[in-house]
C-alpha positions as CSV (number, residue, x, y, z in Angstrom):
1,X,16.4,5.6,-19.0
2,X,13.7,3.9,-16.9
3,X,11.8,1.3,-18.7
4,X,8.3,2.1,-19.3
5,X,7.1,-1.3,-17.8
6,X,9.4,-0.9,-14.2
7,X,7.3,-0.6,-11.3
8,X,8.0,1.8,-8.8
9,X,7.7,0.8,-4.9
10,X,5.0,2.7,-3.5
11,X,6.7,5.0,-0.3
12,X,5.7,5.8,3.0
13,X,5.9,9.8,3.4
14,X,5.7,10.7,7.5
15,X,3.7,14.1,7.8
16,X,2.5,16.1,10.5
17,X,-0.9,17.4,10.9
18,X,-3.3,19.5,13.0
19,X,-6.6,18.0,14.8
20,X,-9.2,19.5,12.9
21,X,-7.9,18.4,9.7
22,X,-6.6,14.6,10.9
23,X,-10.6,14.3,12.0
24,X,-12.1,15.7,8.7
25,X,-9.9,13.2,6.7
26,X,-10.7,10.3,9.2
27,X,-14.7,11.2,8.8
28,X,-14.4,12.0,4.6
29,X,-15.1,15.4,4.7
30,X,-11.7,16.3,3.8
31,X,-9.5,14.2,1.2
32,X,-7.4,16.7,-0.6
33,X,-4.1,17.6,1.5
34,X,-2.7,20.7,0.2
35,X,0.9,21.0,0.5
36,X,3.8,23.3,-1.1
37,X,7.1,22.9,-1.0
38,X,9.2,25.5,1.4
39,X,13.1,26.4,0.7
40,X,13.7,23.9,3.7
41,X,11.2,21.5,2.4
42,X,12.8,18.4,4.2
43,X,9.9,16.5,1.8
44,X,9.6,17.4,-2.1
45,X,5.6,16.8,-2.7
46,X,6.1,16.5,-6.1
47,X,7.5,12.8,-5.5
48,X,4.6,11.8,-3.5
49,X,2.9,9.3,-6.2
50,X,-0.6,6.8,-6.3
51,X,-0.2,4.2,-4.5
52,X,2.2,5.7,-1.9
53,X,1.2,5.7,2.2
54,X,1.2,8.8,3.9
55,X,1.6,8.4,7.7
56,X,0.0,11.5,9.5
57,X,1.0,12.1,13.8
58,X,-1.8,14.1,14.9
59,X,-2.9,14.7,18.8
60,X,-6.7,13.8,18.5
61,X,-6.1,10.1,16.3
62,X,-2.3,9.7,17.2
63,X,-0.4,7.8,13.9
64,X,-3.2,7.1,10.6
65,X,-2.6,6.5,7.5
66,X,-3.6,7.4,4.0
67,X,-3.5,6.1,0.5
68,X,-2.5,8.7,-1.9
69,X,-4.7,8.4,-5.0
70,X,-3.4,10.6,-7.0
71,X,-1.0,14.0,-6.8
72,X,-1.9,16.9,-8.8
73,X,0.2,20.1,-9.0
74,X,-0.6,23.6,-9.9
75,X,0.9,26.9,-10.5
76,X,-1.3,29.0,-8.0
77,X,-3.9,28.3,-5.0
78,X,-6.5,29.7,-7.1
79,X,-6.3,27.5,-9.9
80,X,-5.7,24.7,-7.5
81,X,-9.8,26.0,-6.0
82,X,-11.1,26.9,-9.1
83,X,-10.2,22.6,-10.1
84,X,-10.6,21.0,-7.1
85,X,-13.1,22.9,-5.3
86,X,-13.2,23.8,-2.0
87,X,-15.5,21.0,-0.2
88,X,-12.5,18.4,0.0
89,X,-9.8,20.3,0.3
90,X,-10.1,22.5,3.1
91,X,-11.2,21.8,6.9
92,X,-12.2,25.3,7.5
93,X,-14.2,26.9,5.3
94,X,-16.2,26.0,2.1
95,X,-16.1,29.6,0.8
96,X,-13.7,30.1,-2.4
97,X,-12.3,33.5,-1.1
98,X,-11.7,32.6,2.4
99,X,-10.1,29.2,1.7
100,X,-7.4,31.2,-0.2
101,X,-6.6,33.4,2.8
102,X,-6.6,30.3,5.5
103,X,-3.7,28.9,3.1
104,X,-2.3,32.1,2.7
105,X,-2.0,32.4,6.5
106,X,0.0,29.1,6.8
107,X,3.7,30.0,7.5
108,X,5.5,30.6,4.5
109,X,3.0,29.1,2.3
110,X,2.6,32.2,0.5
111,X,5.8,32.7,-1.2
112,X,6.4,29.1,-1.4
113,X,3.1,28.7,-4.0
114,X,4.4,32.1,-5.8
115,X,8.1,30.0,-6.4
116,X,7.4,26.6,-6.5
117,X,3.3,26.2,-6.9
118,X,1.5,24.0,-5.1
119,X,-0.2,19.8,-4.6
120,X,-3.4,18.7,-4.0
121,X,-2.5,15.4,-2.6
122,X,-5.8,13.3,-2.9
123,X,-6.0,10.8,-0.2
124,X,-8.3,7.7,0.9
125,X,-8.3,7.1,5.0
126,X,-7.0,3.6,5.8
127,X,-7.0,3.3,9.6
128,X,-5.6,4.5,12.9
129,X,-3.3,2.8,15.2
130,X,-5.3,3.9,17.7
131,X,-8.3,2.4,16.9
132,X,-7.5,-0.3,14.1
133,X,-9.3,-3.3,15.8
134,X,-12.2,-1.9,15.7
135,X,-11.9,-0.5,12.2
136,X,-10.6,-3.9,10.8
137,X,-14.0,-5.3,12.7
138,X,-16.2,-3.1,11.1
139,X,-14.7,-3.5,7.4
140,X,-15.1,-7.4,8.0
141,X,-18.7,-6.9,9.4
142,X,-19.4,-4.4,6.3
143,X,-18.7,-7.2,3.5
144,X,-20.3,-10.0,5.4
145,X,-23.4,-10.5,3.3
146,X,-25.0,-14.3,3.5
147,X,-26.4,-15.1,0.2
148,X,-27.3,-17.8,-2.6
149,X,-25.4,-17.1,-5.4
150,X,-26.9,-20.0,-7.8
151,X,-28.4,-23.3,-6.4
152,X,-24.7,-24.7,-6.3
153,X,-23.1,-21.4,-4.6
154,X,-23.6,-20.0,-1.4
155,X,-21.7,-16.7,-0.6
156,X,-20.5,-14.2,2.2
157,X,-21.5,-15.9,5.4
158,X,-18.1,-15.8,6.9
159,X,-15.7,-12.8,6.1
160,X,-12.2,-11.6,7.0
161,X,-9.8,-8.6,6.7
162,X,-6.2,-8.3,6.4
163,X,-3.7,-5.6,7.2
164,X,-0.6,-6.3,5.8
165,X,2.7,-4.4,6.5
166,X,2.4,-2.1,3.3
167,X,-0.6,-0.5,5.5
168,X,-3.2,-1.9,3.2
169,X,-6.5,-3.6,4.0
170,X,-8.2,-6.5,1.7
171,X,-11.2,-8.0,2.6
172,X,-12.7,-11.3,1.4
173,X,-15.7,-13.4,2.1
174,X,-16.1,-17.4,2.0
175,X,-17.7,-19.2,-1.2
176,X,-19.1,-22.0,-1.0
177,X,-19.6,-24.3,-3.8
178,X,-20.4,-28.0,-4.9
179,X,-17.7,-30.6,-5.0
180,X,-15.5,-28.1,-2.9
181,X,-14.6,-25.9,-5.6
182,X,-14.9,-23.1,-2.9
183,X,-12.5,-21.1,-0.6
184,X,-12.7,-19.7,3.0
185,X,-12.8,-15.8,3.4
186,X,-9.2,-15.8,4.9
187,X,-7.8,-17.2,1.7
188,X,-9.9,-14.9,-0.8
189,X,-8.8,-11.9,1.3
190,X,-4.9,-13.2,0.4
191,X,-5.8,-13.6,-3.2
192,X,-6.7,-9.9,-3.4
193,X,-4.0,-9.0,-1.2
194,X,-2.0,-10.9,-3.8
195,X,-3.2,-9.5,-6.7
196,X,-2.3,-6.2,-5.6
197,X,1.3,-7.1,-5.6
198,X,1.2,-7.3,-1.9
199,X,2.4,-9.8,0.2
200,X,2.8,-9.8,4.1
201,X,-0.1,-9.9,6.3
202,X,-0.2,-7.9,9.9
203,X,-3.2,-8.5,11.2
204,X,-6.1,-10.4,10.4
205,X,-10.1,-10.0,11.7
206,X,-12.6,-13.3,10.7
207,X,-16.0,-13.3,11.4
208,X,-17.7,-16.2,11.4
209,X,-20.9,-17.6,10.3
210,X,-23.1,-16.7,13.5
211,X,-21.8,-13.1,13.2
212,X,-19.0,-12.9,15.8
213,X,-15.2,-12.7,15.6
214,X,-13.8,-16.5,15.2
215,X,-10.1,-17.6,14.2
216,X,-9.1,-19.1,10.9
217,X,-9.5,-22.3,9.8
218,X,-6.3,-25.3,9.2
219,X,-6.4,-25.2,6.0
220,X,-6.2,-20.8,6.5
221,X,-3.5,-21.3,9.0
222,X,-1.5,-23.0,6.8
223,X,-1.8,-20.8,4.0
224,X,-1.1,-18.1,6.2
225,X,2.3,-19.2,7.7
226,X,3.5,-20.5,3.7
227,X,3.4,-16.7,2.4
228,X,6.8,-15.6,4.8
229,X,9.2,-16.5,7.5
230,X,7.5,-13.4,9.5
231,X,3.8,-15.4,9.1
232,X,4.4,-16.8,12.6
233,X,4.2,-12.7,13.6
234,X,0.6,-12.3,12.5
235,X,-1.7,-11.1,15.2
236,X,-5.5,-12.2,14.8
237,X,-8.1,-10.9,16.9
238,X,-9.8,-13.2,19.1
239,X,-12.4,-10.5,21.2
240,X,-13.6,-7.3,19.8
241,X,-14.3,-6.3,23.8
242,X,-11.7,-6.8,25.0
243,X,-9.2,-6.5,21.6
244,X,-7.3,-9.8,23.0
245,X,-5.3,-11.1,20.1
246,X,-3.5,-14.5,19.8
247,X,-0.7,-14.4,17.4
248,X,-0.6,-17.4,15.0
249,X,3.1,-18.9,15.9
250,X,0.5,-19.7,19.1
251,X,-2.1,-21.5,16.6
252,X,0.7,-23.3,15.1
253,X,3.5,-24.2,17.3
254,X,5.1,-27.2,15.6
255,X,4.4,-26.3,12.1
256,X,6.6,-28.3,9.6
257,X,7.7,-25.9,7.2
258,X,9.5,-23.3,9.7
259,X,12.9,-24.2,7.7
260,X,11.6,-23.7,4.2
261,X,10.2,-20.1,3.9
């Protein structure tokens, strides 16, 4: 029996998907996935959980990923409208009737939801490999806000973003405070990477406090290369022109602590 406090590693499920529909999920106009699982299935929907990555190939974005929020299953397609609507779920059409026959047109789809029902798979759009400096950029531009928090805090004037290997993004910004109670935006994006039960960082974007893409401080570096032997891996963008990145084994080339992580 499984205890009730075990935690279950989140997945990575690799799915293929047409154009139209990799586009509306990249744009938000489409974040339900409908799937249904076929007698040669090679993937049972029904294991796909919150927290899991799905990995979409599509022609138009190439590989992108998702985060599955949640996975609800019903009996029928038209119970699985009649809850979730038709806005979200479907690429084609927002009309209740014709949505029903678009699924029912997919290959074996049709006798597949009669046997075994059917998944709305609820997704938020992460990023694209094709295009991931430039989202990372923009998500780091998006939370840098400059502001005076109380007459001893200052807030948001430099900001960063991780990817880590898990596919996830955290953002932080820098605070700073009196008697250097603060911290730089590099490390608060780790501390919610941590708190996430995450731990291994990809990629990282920083922009600084005149608005442009900088690199991370010492003290950031440092932090950086303590959380894994793989640290030294870590690419960080140094032009958002021309997406030249310098990896940080390059910022720290005779770090002392490369025999203790």
């Amino acid at each position: 029996m499984q205890n009730f406090f075990e935690r279950r590693e989140n997945m990575i499920f690799k799915l293929d998907i047409n154009d139209r529909a990799a586009l509306a999920i990249k744009n938000g106009t489409k974040r339900i996935e409908i799937r249904a699982n076929k007698i040669n299935s090679i993937i049972d929907y029904g294991k796909i959980k919150s927290g899991d990555i799905i990995e979409f190939t599509s022609n138009n974005l190439g590989r992108f990923y998702t985060l599955v929020v949640c996975n609800n299953y019903y009996k029928t397609i038209e119970e699985l409208f009649m809850l979730e609507g038709t806005r979200y779920t479907v690429s084609s059409t927002n009309d209740y009737n014709e949505a029903i026959n678009n699924i029912y047109k997919l290959h074996g789809y049709k006798d597949a939801i009669k046997v075994n029902g059917v998944f709305a798979i609820h997704l938020k759009y992460l990023y694209s490999e094709n295009t991931v400096w430039e989202e990372l950029y923009d998500k780091a531009l998006d939370v840098r806000n400059p502001r005076e928090v109380s007459g001893m805090i200052s807030a948001g004037a430099v900001s960063a973003v991780i990817l880590t290997k898990a596919h996830k993004i955290y953002t932080g910004v820098c605070i700073d405070t009196a008697s250097s109670l603060g911290m730089c935006a590099e490390r608060n994006a780790i501390a919610n990477m941590l708190t996430n039960q995450d731990n291994e960082v990809k990629k990282l974007v920083c922009i600084n406090s005149k608005g442009d893409v900088g690199l991370p401080c010492g003290a950031c570096r440092e932090f950086l290369m303590q959380l894994s032997k793989d640290s030294t891996d870590i690419e960080i963008l140094k032009d958002i022109n021309t997406k030249e990145v310098i990896k940080l084994k390059e910022l720290m080339p005779s770090w002392w602590g490369y025999d203790r992580v």
